[in-house]
C-alpha positions as CSV (number, residue, x, y, z in Angstrom):
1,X,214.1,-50.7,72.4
2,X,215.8,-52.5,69.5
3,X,218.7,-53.7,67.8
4,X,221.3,-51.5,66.4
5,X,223.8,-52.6,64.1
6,X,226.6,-50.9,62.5
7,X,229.4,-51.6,60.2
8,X,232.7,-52.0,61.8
9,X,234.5,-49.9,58.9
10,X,233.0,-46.6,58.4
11,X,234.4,-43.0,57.1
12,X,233.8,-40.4,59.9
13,X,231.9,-37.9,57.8
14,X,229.2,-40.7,57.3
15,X,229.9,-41.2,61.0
16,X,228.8,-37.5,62.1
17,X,225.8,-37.2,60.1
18,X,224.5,-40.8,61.4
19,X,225.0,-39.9,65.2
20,X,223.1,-36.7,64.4
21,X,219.6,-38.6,62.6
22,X,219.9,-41.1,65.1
23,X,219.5,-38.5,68.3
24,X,217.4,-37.0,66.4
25,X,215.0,-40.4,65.7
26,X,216.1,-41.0,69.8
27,X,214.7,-37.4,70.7
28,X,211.3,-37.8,68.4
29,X,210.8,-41.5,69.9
30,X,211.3,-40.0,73.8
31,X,208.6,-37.4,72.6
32,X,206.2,-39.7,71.7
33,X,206.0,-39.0,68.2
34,X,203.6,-40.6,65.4
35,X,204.6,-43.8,63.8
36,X,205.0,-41.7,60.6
37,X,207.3,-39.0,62.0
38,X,209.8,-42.1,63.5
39,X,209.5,-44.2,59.9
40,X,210.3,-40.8,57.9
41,X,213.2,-40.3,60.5
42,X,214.3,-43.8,60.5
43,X,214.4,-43.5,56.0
44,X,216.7,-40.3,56.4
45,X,219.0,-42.4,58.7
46,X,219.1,-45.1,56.0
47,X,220.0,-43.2,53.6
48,X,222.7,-40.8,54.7
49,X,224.6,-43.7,57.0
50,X,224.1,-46.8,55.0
51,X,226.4,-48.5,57.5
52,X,223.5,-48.6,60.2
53,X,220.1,-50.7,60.4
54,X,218.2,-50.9,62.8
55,X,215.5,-53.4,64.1
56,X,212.7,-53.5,66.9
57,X,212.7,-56.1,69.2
58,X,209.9,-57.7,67.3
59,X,211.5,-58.0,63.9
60,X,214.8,-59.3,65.4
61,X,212.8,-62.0,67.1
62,X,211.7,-63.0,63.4
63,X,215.2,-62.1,61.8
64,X,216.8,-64.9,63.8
65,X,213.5,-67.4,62.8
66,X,213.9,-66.1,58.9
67,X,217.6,-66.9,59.0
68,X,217.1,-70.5,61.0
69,X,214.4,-71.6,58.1
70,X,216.3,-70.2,55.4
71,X,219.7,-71.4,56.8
72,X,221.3,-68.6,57.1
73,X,222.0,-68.9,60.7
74,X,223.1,-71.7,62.5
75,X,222.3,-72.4,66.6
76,X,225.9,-71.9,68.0
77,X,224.4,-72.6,71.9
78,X,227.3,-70.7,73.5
79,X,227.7,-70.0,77.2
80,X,224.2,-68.7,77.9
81,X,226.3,-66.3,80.5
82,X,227.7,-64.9,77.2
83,X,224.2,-64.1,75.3
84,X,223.4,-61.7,78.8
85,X,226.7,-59.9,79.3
86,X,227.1,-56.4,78.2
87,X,230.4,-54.8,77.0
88,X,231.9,-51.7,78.2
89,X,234.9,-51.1,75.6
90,X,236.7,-48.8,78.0
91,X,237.3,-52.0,80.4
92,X,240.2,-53.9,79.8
93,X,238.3,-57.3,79.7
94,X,237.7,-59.9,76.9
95,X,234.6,-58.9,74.5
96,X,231.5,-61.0,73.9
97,X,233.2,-61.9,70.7
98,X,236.4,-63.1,71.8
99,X,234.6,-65.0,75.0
100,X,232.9,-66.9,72.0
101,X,235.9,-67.9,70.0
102,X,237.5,-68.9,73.3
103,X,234.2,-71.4,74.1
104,X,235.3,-73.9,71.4
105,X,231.7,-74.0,69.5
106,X,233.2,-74.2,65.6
107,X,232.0,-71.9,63.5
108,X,230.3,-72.8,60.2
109,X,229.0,-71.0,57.0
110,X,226.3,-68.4,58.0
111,X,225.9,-66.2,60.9
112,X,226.1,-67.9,64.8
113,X,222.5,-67.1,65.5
114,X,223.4,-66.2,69.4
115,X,224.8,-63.1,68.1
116,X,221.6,-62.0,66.8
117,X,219.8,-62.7,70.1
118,X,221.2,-59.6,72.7
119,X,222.7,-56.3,72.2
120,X,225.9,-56.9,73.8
121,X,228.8,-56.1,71.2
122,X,228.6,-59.1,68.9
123,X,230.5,-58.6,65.6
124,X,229.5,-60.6,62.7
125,X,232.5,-60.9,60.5
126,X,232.5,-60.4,56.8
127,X,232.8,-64.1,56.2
128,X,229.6,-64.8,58.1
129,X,227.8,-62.0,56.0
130,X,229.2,-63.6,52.7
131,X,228.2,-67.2,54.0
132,X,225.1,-66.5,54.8
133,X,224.1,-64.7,51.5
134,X,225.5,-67.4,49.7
135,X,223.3,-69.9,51.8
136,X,220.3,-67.6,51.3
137,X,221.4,-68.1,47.5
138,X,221.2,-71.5,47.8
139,X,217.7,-71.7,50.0
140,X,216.3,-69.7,46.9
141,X,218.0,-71.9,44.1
142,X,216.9,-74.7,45.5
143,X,213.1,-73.4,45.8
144,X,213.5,-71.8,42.3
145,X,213.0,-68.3,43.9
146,X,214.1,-65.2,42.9
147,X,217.1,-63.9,45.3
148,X,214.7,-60.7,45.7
149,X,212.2,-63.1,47.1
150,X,210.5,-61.4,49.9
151,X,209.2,-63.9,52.9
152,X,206.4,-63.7,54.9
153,X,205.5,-63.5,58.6
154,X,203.1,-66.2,60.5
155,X,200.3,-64.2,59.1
156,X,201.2,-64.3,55.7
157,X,202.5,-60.7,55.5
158,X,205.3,-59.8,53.5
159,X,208.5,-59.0,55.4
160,X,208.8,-55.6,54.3
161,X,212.6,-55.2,55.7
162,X,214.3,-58.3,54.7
163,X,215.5,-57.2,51.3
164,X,217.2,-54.1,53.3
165,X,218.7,-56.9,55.7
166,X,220.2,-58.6,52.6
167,X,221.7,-55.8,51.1
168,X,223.2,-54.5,54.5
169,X,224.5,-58.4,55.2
170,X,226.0,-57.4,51.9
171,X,227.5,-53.7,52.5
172,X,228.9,-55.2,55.6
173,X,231.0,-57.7,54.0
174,X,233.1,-55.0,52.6
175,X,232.9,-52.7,55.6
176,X,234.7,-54.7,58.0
177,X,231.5,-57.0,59.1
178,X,229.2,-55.6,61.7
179,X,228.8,-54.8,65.2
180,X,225.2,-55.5,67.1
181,X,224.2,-53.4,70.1
């Protein structure tokens, strides 16, 4: 179980060989393979379809706390009905997305942090991946850190991921934004 996300512009050759690491890294997990067989598959992915990142359960949990503290994401509190719905795109209906904008909550710089809490469809527009770089540029200015400061967990570990997440919030600006599911 995890997050997917993908780019919502992508060329179809980068396309095909992506669908064919990830069943691949689907395959190996159903198999019960080591942790360093599904990390070694999960860094080919990364590297032939930069337009897809992936992260556990776990880690998405902490992505949405990182980007609270670092104010990066904003508490949107849509429908709650909305943050448990799935989307089929081959019904006619409304998506998650467009239920949201249709809610009335106004948008502001940075990402509306329900989207990062269920696999249902949301798409994080390129604005939202520009604002909340810029406001993760503005966190570090105003701590005098680096922008390839690396944050830590509740046990003091380094957040090995979170430069990736940066740079793929960044890819994704110019790639149409991003789809979670």
């Amino acid at each position: 179980m995890g997050y997917d996300m993908r780019w919502l512009v992508i060329s179809p050759e980068r396309e095909h060989r992506g669908e064919q690491l990830r069943e691949r890294f689907t395959l190996a997990r159903a198999y019960s393979a080591s942790p360093e067989e599904l990390d070694s598959l999960y860094s080919d992915i990364q590297r032939a379809d930069a337009g897809y990142f992936r992260l556990s359960v776990k880690n998405m949990v902490l992505c949405r706390t990182l980007c609270q503290l670092t104010d990066m994401a904003y508490d949107s509190a849509p429908d709650p009905t909305l943050t448990q719905m799935t989307y089929d795109p081959a019904l006619d209906e409304p998506t998650p997305n467009e239920l949201f904008l249709r809610s009335g909550v106004k948008p502001r710089p940075g990402i509306a942090l329900h989207k990062l809490c269920s696999p249902s469809g949301w798409i994080i527009t390129p604005l939202e991946c520009l604002g909340a770089l810029n406001l993760w540029r503005r966190w570090c200015h105003a701590r005098s850190l680096p922008l390839d400061h690396i944050l830590v967990d509740n046990n003091r570990r380094p957040v090995s991921w979170w430069p990736a997440w940066l740079e793929f919030l960044a890819s994704s600006s110019v790639h149409g934004g991003l789809q979670v599911f």
